[in-house]
N, C-alpha and C positions, 0 to 999 in steps of 0.2 A: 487567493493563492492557488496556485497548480499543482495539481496531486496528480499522480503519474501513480499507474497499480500494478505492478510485473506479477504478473502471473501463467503457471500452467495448469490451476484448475486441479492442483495438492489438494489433502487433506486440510493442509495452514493454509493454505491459500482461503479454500470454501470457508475459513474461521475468520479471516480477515473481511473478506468481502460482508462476512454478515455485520462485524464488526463496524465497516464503512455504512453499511445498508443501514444500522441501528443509530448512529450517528447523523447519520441522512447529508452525509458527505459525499459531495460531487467530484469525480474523478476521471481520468483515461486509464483504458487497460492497454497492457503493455506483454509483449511475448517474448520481448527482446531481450534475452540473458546478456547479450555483447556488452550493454551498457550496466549489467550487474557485474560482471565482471572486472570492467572497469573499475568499477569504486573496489573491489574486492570481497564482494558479493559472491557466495558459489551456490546459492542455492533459493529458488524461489519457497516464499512468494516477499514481495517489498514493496514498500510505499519511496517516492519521489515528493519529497514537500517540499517546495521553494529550490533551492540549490541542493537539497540535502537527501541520501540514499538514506532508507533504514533500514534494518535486516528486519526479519519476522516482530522479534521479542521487542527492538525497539520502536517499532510502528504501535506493534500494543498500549506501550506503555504511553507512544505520542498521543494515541486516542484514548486512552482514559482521563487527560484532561483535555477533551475538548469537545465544545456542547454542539448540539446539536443546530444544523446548518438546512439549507436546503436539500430539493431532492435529488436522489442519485441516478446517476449514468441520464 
């Protein structure tokens, strides 16, 4: 699956990334607010899983259940 990481390198952001990094979940980063915007996102940082944008809180909660994967970036 394709995980897309919008990020500016926030406070949340560095807590997701360690997040991904702990998970040992492989991703792309991403700068592009246009496409957070889009879904109705205003504000970094977010995860792109499959079809689906999630804000901060629910990127968290996508990864507390899910094990750990290969390695990241």
């Amino acid at each position: 699956m394709k995980i897309i990481f919008y990020s500016n390198n926030c406070p949340r952001c560095k807590i997701l990334k360690q997040r991904l990094k702990d998970k040992k979940i492989k991703y792309i980063k991403s700068k592009n607010a246009e496409v957070l915007k889009k879904h109705g996102i205003m504000s970094f940082p977010a995860l792109k899983v499959g079809d689906k944008i999630l804000n901060f809180l629910e990127a968290i909660n996508w990864l507390k259940n899910q094990k750990e994967s290969g390695s990241n970036e």
